[in-house]
VEXDREN-2710 file (C-alpha; in Angstrom, 1 decimal):
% VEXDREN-2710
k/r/px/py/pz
1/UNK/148.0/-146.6/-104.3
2/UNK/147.6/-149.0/-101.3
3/UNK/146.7/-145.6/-99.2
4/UNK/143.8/-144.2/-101.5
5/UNK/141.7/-147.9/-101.5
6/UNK/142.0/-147.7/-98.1
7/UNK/141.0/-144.2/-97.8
8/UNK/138.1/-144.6/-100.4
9/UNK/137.0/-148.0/-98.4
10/UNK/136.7/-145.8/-95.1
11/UNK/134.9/-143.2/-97.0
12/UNK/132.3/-145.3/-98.2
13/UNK/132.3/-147.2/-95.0
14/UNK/131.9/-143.9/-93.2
15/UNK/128.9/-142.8/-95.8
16/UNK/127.4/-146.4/-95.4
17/UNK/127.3/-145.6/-91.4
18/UNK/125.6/-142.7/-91.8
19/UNK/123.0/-144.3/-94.4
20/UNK/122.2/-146.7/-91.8
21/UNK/121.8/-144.3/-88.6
22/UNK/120.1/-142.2/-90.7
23/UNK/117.4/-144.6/-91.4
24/UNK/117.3/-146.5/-87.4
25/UNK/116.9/-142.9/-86.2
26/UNK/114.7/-140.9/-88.4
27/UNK/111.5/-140.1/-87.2
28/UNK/108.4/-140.7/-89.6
29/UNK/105.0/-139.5/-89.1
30/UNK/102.2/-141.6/-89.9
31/UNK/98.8/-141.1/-90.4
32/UNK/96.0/-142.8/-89.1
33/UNK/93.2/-143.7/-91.9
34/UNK/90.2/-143.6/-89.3
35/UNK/90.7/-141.2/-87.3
36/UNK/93.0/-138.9/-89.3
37/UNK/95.4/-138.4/-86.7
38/UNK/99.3/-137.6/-87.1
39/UNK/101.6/-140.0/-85.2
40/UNK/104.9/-141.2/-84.6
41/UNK/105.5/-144.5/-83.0
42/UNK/108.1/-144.5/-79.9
43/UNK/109.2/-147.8/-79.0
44/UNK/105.5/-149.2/-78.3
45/UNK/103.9/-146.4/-77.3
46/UNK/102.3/-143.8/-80.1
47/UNK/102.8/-139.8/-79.8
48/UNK/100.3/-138.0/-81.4
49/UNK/101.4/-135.0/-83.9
50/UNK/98.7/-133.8/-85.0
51/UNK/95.0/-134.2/-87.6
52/UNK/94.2/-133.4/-91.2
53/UNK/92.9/-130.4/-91.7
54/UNK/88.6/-129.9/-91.5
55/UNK/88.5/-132.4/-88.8
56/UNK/86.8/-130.0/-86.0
57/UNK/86.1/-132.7/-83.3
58/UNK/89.6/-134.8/-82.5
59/UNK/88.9/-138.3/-80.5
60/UNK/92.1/-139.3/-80.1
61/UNK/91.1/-143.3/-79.5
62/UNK/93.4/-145.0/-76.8
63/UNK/95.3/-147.3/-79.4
64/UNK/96.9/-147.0/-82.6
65/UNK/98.8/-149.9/-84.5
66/UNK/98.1/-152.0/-81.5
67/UNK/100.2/-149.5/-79.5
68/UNK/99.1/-147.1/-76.8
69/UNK/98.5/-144.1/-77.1
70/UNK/100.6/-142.2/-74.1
71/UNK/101.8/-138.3/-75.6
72/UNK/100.5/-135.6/-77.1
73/UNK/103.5/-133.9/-79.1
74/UNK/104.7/-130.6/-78.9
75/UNK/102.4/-128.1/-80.7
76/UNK/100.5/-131.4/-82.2
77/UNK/97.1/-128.7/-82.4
78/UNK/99.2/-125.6/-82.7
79/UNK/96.7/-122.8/-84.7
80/UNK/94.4/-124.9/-85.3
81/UNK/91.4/-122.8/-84.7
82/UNK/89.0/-125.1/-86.7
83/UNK/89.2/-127.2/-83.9
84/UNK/86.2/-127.4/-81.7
85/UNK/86.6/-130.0/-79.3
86/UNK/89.4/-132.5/-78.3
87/UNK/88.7/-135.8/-76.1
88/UNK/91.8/-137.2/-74.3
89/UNK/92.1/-140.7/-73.5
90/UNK/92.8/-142.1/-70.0
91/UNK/95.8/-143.4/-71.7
92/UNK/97.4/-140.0/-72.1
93/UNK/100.0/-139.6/-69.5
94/UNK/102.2/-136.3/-71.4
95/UNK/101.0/-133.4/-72.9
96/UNK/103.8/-131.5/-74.2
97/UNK/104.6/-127.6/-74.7
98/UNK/102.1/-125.8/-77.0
99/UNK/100.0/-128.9/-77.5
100/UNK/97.1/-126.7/-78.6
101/UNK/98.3/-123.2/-78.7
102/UNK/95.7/-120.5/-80.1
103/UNK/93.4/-123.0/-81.0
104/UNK/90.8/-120.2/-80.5
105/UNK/87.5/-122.5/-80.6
106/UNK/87.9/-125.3/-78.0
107/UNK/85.7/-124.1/-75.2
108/UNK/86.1/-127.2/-72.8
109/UNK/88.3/-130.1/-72.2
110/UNK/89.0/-132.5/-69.6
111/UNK/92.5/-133.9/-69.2
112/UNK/92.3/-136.8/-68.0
113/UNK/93.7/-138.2/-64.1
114/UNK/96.4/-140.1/-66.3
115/UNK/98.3/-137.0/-67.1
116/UNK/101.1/-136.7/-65.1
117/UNK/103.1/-134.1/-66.9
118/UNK/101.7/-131.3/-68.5
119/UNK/104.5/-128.4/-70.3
120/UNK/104.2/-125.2/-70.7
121/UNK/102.1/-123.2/-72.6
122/UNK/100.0/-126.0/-73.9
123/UNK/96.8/-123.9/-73.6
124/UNK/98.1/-120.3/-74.6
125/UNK/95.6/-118.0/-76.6
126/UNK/93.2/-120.4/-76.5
127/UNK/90.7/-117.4/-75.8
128/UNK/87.5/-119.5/-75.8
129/UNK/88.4/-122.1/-73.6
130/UNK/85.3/-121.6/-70.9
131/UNK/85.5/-125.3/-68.8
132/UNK/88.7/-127.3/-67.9
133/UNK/89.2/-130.6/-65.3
134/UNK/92.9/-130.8/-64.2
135/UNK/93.7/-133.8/-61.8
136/UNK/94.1/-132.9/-58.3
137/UNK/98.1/-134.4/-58.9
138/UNK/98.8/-131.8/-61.6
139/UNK/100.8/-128.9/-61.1
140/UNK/100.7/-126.5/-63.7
141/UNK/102.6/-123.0/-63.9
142/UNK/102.2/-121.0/-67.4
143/UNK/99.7/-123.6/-69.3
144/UNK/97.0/-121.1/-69.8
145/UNK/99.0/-118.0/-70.4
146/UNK/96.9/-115.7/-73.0
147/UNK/93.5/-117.2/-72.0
148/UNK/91.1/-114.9/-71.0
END
């Protein structure tokens, strides 16, 4: 009898350790009223995830929450092909993989001379895209595969 408390007692210790973890760890997307950006916070610095739908021209301001604004996520503007125009902040320093795959109607952007990593495929299919500044310190390989 002794045996089974103690068993049940780890159990629910073991459940209780996984409630908790669960909760430091898990990721939650917020949304910002004014600008209707998608973000997560990391540590105290913002990644951006993505915008409601119907917003055509994304600012994405340089704070959020009091905290900086330093990534755009991986395929944050994926498909979006309502999208017109994006302006990047200088406080942008990552732009991750598919970041704005096939978003058929931006015709220009500027990335800022803050970027210092830029992934792969982040402007694929974006078929419009006419005008873009890249930093002189930025390599990129297969960023604008699909463009035309």
């Amino acid at each position: 009898m002794k045996s089974k408390k103690i068993l049940v007692i780890f159990i629910f210790l073991m459940f209780l350790s996984i409630l908790v973890n669960t909760k430091v760890f898990a990721t939650y997307v917020n949304i910002d009223s004014e600008t209707r950006l998608n973000y997560k916070v990391v540590g105290n610095e913002i990644t951006i995830c993505g915008i409601d739908k119907g917003i055509t021209k994304v600012n994405i301001p340089e704070t959020i929450e009091g905290k900086t604004v330093t990534t755009i996520g991986m395929g944050a503007f994926s498909g979006r092909n309502d999208i017109t125009s994006i302006i990047i902040p200088n406080t942008v320093k990552y732009i991750e993989s598919q970041a704005f795959k096939g978003c058929e109607n931006i015709t220009e952007i500027q990335i800022p001379s803050s970027v210092t990593s830029i992934d792969n495929l982040v402007f694929e299919n974006c078929k419009s895209l006419k005008q873009i500044e890249i930093p002189c310190n930025l390599t990129v390989s297969s960023t604008f595969d699909g463009c035309t």
